[in-house]
mmCIF file as Biopython writes it, N, C-alpha, C and O atoms, coordinates in Angstrom:
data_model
#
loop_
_atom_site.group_PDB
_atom_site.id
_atom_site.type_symbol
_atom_site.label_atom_id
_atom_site.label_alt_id
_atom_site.label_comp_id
_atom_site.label_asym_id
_atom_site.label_entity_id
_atom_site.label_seq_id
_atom_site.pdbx_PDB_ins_code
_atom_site.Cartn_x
_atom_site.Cartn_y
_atom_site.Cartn_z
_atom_site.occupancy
_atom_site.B_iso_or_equiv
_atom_site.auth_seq_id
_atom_site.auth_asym_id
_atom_site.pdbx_PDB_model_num
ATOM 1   N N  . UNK A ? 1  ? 15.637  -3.225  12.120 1.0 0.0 1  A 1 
ATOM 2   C CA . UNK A ? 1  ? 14.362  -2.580  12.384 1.0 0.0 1  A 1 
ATOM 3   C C  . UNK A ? 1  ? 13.334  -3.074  11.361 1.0 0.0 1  A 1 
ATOM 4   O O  . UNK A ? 1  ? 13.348  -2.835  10.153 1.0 0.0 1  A 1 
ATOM 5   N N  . UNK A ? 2  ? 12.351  -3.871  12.109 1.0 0.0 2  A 1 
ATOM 6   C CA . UNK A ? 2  ? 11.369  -3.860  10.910 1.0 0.0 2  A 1 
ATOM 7   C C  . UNK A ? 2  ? 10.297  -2.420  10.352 1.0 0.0 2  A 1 
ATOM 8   O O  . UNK A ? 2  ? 9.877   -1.454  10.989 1.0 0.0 2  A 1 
ATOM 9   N N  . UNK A ? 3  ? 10.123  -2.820  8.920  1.0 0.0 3  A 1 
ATOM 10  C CA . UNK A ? 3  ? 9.220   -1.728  8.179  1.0 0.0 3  A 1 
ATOM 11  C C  . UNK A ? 3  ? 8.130   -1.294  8.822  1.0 0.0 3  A 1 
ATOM 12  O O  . UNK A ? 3  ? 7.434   -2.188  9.305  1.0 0.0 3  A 1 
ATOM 13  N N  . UNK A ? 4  ? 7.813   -0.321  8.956  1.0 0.0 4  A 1 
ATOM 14  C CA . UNK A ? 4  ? 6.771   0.811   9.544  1.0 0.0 4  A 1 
ATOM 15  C C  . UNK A ? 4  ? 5.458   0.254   8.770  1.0 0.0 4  A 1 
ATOM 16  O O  . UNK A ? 4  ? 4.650   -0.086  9.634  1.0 0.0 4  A 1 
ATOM 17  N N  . UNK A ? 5  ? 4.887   0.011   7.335  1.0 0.0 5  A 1 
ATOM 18  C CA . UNK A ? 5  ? 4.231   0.141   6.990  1.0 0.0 5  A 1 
ATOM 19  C C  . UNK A ? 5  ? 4.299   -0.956  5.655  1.0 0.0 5  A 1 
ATOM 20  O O  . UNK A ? 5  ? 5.396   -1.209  5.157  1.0 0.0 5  A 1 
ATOM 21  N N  . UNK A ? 6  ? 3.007   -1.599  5.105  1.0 0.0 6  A 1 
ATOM 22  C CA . UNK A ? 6  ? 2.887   -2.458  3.990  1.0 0.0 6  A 1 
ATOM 23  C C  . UNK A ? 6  ? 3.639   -2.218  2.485  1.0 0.0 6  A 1 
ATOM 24  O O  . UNK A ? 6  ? 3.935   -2.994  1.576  1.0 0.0 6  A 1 
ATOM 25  N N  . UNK A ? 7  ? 3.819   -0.582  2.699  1.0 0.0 7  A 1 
ATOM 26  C CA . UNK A ? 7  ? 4.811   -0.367  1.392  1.0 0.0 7  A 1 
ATOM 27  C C  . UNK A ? 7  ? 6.326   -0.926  1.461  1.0 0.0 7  A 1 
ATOM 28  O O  . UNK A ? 7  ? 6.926   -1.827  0.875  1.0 0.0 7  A 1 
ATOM 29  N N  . UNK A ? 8  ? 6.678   0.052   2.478  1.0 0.0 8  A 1 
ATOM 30  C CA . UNK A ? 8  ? 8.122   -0.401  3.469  1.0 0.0 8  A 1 
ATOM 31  C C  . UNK A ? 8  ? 8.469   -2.111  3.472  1.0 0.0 8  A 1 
ATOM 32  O O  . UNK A ? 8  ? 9.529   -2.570  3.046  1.0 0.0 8  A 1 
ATOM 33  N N  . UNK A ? 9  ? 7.834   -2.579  3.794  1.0 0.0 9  A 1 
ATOM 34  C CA . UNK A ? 9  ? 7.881   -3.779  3.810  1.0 0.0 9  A 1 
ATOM 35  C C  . UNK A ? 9  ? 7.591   -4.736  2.403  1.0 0.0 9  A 1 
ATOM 36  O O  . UNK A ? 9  ? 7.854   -5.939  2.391  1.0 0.0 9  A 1 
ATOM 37  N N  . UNK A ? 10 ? 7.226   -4.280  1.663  1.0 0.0 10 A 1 
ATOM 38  C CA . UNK A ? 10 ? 7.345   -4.577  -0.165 1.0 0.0 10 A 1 
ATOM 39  C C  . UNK A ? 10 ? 8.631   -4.020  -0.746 1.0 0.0 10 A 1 
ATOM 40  O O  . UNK A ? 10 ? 9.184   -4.682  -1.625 1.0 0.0 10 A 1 
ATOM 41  N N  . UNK A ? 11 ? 9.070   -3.082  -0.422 1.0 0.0 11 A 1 
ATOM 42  C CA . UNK A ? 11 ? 9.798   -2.698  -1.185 1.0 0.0 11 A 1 
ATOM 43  C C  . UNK A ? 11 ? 10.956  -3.232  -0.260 1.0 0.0 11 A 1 
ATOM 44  O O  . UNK A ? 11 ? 11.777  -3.743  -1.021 1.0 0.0 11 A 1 
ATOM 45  N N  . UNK A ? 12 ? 11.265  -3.311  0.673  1.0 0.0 12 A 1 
ATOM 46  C CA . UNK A ? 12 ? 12.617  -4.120  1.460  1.0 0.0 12 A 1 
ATOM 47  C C  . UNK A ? 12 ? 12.699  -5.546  0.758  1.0 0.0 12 A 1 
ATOM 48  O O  . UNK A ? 12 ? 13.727  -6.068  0.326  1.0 0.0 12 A 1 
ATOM 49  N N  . UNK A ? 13 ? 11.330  -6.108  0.728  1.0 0.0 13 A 1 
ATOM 50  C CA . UNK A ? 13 ? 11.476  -7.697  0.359  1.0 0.0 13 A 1 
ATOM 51  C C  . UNK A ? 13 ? 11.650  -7.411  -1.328 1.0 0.0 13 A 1 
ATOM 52  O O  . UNK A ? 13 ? 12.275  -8.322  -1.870 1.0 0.0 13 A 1 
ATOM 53  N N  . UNK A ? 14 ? 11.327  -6.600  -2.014 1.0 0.0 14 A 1 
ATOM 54  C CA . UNK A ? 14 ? 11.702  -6.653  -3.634 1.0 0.0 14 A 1 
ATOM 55  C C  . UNK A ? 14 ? 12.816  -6.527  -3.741 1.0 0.0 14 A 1 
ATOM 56  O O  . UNK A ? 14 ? 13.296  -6.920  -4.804 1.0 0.0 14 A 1 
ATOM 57  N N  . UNK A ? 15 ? 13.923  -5.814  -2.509 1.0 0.0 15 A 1 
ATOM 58  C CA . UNK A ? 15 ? 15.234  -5.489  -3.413 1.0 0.0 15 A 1 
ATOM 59  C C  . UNK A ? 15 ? 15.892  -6.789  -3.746 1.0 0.0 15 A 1 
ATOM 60  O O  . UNK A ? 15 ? 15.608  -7.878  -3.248 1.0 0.0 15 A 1 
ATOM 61  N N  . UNK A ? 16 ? 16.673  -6.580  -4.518 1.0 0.0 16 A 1 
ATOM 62  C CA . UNK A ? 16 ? 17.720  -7.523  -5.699 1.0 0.0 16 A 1 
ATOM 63  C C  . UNK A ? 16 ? 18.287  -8.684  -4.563 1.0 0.0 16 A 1 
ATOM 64  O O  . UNK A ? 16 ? 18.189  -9.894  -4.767 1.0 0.0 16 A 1 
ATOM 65  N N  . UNK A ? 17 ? 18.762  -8.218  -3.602 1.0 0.0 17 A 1 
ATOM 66  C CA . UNK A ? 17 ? 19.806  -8.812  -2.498 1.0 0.0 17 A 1 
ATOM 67  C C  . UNK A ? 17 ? 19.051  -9.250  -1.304 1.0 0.0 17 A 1 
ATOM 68  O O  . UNK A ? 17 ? 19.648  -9.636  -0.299 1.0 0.0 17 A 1 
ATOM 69  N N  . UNK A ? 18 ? 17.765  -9.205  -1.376 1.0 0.0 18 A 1 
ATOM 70  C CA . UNK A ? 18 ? 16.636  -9.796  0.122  1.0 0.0 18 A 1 
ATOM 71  C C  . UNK A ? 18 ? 16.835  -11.210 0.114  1.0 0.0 18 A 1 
ATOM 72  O O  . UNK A ? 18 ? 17.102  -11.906 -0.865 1.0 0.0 18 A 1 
ATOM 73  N N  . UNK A ? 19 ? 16.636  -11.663 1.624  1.0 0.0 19 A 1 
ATOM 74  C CA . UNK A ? 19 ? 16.997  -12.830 2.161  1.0 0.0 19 A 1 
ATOM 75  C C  . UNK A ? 19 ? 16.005  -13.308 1.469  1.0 0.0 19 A 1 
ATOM 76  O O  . UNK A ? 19 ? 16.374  -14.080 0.584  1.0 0.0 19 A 1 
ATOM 77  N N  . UNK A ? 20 ? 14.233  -13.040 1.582  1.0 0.0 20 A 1 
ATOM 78  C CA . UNK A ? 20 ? 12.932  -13.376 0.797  1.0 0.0 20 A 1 
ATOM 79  C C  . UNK A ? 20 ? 13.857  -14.302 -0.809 1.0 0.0 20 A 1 
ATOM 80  O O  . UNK A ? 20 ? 13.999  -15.481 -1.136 1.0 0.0 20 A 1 
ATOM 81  N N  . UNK A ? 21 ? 14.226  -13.133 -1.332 1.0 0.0 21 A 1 
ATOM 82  C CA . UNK A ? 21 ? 14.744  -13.532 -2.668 1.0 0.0 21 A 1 
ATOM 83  C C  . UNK A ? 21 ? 15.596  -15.171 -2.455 1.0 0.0 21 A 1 
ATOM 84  O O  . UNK A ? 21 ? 15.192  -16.234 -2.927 1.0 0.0 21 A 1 
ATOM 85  N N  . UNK A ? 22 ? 16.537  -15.021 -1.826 1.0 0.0 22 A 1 
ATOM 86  C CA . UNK A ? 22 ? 17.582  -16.411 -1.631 1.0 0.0 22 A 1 
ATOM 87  C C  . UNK A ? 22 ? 16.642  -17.465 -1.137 1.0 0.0 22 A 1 
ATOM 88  O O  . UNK A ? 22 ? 17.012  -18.620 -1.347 1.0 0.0 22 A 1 
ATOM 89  N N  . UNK A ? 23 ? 15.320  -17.272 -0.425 1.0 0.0 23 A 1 
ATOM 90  C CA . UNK A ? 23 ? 14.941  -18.116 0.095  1.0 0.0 23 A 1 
ATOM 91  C C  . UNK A ? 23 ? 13.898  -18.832 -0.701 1.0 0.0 23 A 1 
ATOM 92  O O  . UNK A ? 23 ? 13.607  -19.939 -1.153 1.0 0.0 23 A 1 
ATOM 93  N N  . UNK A ? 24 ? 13.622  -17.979 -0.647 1.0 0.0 24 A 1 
ATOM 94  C CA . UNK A ? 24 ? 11.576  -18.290 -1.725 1.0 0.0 24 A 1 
ATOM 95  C C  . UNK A ? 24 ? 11.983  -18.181 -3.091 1.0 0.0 24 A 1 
ATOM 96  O O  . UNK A ? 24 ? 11.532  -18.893 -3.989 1.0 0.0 24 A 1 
ATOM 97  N N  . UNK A ? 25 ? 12.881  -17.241 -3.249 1.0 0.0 25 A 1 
ATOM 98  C CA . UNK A ? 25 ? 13.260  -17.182 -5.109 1.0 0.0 25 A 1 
ATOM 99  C C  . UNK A ? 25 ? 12.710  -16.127 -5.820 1.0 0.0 25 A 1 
ATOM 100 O O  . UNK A ? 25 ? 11.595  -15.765 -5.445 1.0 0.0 25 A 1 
ATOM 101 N N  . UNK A ? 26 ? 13.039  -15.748 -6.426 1.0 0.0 26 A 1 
ATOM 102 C CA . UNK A ? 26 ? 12.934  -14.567 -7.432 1.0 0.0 26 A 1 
ATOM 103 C C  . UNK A ? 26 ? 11.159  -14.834 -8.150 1.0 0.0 26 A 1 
ATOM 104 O O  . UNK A ? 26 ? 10.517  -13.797 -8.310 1.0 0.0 26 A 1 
ATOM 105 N N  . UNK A ? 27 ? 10.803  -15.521 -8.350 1.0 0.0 27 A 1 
ATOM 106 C CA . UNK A ? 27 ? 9.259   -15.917 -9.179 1.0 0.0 27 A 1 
ATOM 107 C C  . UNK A ? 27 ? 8.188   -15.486 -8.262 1.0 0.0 27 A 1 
ATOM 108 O O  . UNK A ? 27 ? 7.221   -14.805 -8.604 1.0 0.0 27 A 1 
ATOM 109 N N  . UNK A ? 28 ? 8.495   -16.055 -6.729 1.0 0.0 28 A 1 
ATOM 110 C CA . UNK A ? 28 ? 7.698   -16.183 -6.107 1.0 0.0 28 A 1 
ATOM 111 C C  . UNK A ? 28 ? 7.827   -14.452 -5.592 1.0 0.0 28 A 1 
ATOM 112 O O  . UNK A ? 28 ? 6.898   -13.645 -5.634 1.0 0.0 28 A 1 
ATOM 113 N N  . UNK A ? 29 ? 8.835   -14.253 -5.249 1.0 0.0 29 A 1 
ATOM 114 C CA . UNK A ? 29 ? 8.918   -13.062 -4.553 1.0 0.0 29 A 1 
ATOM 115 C C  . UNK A ? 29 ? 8.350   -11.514 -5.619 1.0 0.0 29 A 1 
ATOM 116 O O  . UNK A ? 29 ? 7.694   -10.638 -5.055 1.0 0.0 29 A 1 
ATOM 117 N N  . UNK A ? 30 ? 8.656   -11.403 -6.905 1.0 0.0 30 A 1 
ATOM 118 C CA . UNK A ? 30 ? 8.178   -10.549 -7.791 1.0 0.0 30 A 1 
ATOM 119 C C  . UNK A ? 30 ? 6.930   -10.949 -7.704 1.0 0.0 30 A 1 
ATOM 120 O O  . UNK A ? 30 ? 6.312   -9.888  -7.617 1.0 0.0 30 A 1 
ATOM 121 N N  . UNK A ? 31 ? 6.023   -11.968 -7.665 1.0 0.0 31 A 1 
ATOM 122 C CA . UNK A ? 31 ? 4.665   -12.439 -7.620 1.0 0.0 31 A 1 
ATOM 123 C C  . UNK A ? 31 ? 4.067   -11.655 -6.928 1.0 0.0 31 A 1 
ATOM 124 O O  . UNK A ? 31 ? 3.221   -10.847 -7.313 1.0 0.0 31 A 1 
ATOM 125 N N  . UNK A ? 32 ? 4.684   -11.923 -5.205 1.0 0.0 32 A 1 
ATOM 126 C CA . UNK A ? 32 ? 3.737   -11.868 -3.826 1.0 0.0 32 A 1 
ATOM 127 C C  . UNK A ? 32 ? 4.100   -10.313 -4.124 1.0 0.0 32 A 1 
ATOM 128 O O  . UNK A ? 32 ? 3.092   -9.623  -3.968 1.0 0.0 32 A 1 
ATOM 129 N N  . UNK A ? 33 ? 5.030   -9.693  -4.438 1.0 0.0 33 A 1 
ATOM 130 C CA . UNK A ? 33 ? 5.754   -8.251  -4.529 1.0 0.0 33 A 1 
ATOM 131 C C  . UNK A ? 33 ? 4.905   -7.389  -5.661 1.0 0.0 33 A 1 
ATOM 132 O O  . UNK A ? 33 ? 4.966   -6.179  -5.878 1.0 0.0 33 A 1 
ATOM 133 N N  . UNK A ? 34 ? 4.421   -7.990  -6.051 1.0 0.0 34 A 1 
ATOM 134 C CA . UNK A ? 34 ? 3.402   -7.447  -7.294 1.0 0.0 34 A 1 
ATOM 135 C C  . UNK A ? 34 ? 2.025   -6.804  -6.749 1.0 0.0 34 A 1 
ATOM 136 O O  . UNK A ? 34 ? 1.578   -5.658  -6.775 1.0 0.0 34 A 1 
ATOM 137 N N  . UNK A ? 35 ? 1.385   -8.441  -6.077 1.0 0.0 35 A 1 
ATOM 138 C CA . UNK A ? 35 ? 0.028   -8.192  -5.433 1.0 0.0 35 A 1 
ATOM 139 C C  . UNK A ? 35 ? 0.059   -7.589  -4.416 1.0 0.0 35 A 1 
ATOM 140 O O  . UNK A ? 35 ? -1.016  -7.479  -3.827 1.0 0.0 35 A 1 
ATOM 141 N N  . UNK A ? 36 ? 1.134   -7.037  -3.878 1.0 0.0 36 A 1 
ATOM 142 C CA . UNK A ? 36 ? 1.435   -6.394  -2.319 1.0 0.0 36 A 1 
ATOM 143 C C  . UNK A ? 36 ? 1.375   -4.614  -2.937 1.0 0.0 36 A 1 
ATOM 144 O O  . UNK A ? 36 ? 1.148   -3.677  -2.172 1.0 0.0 36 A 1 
ATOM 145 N N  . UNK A ? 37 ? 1.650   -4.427  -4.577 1.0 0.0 37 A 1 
ATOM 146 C CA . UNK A ? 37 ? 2.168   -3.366  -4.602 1.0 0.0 37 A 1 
ATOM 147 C C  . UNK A ? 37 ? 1.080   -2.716  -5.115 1.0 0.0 37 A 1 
ATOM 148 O O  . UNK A ? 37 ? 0.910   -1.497  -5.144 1.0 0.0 37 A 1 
ATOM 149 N N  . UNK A ? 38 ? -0.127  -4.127  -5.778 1.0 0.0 38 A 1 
ATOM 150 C CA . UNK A ? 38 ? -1.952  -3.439  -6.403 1.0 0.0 38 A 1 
ATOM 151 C C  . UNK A ? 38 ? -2.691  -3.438  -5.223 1.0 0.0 38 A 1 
ATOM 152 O O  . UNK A ? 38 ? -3.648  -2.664  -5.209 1.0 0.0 38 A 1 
ATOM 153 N N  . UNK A ? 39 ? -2.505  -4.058  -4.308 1.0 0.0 39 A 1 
ATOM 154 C CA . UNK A ? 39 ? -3.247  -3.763  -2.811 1.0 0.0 39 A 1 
ATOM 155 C C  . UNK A ? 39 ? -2.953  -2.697  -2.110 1.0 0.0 39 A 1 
ATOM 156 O O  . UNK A ? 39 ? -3.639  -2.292  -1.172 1.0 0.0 39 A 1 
ATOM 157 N N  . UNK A ? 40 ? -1.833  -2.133  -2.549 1.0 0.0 40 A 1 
ATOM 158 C CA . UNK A ? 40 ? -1.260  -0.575  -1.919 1.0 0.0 40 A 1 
ATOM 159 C C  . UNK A ? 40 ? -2.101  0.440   -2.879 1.0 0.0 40 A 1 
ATOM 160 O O  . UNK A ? 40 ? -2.717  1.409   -2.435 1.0 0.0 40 A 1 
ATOM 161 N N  . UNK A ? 41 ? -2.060  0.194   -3.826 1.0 0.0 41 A 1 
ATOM 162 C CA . UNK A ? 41 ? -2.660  1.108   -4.994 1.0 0.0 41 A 1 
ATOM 163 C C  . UNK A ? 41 ? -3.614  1.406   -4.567 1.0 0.0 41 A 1 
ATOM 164 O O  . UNK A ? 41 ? -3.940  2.588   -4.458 1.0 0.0 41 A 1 
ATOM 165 N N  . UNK A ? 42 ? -4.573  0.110   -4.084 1.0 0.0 42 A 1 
ATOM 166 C CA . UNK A ? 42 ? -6.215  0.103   -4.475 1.0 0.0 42 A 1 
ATOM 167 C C  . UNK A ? 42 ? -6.406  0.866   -2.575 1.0 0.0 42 A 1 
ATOM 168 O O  . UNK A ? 42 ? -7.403  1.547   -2.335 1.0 0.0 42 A 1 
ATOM 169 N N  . UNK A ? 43 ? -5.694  0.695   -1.824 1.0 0.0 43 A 1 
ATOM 170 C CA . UNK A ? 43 ? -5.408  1.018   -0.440 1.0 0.0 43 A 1 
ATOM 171 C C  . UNK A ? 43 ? -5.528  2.973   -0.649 1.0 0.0 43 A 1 
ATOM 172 O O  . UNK A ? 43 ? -6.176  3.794   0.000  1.0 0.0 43 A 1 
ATOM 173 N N  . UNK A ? 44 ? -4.653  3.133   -1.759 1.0 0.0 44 A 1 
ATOM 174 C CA . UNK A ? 44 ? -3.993  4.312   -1.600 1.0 0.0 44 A 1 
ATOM 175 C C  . UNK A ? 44 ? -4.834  5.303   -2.375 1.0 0.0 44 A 1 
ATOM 176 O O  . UNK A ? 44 ? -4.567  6.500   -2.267 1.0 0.0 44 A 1 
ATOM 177 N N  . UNK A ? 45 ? -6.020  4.824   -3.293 1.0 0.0 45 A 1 
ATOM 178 C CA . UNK A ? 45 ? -7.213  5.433   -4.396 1.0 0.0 45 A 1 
ATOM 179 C C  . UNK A ? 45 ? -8.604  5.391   -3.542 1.0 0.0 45 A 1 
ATOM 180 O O  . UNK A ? 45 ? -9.583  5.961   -4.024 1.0 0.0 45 A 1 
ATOM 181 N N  . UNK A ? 46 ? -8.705  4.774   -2.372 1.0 0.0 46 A 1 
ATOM 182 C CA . UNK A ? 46 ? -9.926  4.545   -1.654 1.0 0.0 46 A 1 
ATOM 183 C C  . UNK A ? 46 ? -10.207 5.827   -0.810 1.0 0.0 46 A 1 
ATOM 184 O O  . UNK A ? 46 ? -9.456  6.551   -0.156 1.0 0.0 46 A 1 
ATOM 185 N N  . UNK A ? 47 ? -11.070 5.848   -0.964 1.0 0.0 47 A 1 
ATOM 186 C CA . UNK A ? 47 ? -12.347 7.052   -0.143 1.0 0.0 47 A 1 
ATOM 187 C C  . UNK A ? 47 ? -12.717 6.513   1.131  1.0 0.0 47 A 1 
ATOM 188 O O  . UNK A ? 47 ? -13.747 5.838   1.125  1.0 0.0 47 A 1 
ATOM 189 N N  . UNK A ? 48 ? -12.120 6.651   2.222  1.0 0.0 48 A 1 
ATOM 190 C CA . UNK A ? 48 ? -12.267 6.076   3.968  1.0 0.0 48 A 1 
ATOM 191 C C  . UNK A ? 48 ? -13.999 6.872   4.214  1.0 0.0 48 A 1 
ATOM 192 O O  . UNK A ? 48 ? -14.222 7.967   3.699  1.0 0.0 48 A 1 
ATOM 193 N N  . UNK A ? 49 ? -15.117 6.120   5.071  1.0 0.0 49 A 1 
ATOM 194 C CA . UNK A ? 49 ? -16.256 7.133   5.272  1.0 0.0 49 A 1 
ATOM 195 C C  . UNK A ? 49 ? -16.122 8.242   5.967  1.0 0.0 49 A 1 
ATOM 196 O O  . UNK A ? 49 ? -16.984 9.116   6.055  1.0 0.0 49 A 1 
ATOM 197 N N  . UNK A ? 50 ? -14.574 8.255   6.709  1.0 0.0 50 A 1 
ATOM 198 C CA . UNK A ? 50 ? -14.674 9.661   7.240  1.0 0.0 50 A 1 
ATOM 199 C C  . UNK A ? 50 ? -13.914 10.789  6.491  1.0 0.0 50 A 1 
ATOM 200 O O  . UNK A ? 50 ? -13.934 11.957  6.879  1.0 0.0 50 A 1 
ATOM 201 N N  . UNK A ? 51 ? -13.279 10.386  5.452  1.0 0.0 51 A 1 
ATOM 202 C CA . UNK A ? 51 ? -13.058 11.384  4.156  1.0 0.0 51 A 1 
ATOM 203 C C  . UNK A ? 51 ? -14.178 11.825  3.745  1.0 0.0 51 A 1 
ATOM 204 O O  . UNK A ? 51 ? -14.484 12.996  3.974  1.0 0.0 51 A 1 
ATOM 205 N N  . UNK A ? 52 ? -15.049 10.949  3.028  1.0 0.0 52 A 1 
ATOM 206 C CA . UNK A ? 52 ? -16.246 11.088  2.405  1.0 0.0 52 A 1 
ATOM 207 C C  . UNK A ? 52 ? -17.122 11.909  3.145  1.0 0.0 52 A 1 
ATOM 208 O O  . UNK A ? 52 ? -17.651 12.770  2.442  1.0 0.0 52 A 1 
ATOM 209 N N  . UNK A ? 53 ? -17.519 11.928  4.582  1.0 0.0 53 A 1 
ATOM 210 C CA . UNK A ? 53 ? -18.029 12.754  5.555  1.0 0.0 53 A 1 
ATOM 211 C C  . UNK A ? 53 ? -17.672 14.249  5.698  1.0 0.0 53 A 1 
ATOM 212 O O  . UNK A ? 53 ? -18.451 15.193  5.832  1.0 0.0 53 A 1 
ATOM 213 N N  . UNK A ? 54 ? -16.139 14.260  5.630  1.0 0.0 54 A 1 
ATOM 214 C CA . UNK A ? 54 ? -15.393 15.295  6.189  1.0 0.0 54 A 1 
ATOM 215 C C  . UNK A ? 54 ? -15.785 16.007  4.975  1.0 0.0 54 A 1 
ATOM 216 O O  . UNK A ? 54 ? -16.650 16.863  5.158  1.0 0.0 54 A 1 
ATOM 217 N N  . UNK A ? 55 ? -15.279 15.835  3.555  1.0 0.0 55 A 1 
ATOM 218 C CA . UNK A ? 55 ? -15.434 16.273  2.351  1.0 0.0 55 A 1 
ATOM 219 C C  . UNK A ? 55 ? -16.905 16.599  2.290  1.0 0.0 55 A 1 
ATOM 220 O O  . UNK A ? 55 ? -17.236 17.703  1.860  1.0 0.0 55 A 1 
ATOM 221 N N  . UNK A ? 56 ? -17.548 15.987  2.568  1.0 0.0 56 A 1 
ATOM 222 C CA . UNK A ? 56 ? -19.550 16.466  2.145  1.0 0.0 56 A 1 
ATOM 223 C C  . UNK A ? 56 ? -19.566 16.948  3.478  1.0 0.0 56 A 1 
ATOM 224 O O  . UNK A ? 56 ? -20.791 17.047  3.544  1.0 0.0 56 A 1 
ATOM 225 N N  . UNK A ? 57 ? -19.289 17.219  4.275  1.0 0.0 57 A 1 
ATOM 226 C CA . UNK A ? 57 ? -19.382 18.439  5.433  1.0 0.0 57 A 1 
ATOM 227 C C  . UNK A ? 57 ? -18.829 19.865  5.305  1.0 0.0 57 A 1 
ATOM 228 O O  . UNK A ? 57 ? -19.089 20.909  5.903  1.0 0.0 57 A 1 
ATOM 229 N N  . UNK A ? 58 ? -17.880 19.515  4.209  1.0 0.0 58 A 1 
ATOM 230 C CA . UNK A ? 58 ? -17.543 21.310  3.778  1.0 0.0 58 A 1 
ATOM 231 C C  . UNK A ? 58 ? -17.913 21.542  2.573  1.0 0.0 58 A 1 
ATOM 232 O O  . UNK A ? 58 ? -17.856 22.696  2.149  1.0 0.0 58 A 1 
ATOM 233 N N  . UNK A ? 59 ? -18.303 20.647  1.884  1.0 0.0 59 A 1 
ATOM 234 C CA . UNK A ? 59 ? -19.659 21.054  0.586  1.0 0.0 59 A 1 
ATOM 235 C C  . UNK A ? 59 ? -20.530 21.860  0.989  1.0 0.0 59 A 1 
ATOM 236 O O  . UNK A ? 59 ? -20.732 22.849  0.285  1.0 0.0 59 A 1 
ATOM 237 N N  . UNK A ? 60 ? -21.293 21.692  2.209  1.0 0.0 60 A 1 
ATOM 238 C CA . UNK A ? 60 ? -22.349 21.932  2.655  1.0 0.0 60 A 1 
ATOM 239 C C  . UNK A ? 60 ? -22.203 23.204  3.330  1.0 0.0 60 A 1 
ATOM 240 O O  . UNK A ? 60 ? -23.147 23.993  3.358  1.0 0.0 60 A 1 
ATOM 241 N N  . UNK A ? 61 ? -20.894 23.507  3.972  1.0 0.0 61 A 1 
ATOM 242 C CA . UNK A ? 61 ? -20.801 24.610  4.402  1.0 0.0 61 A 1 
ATOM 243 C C  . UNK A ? 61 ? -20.637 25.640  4.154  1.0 0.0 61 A 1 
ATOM 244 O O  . UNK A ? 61 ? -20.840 26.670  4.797  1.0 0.0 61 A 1 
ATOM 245 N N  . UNK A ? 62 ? -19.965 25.333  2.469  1.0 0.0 62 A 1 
ATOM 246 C CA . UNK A ? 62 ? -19.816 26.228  1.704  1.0 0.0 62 A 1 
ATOM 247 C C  . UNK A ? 62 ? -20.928 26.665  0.971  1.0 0.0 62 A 1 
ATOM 248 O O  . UNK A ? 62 ? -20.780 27.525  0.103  1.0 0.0 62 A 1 
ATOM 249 N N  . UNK A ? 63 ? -22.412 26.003  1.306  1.0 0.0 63 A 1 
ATOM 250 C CA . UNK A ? 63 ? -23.150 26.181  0.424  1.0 0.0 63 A 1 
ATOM 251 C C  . UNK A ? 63 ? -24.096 27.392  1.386  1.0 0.0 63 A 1 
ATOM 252 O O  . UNK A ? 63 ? -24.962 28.057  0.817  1.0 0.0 63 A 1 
ATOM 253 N N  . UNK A ? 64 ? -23.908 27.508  2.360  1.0 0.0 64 A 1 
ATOM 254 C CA . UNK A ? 64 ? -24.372 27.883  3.324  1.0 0.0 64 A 1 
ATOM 255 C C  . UNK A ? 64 ? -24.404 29.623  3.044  1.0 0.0 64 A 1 
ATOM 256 O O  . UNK A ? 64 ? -24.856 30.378  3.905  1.0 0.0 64 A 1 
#
């Protein structure tokens, strides 16, 4: 079954025993496994505009 999601799929290809690993190699794979895991971060700290909306729509209501 492939991974559901960009984490899922980082963390399958980081383990110790991944085909990734035998193939591409340990350097490359902690590399791409690195920048896969600050693009989740920066993915996972972001404010979507309909958060930002939703959130300043019950500011407002509460101000009411």
């Amino acid at each position: 079954m492939l991974p559901q999601s960009l984490q899922a799929a980082t963390e399958r290809m980081a383990q110790p025993d991944s085909i990734a690993r035998e193939i591409l190699g340990d350097e490359f794979v902690d590399h791409f496994c690195g920048t896969r895991e600050h693009e989740i971060k920066l993915w996972n700290e972001a404010v979507t505009n309909w958060e930002g909306e939703f959130a300043g729509s019950r500011c407002h209501a509460q101000d009411d």
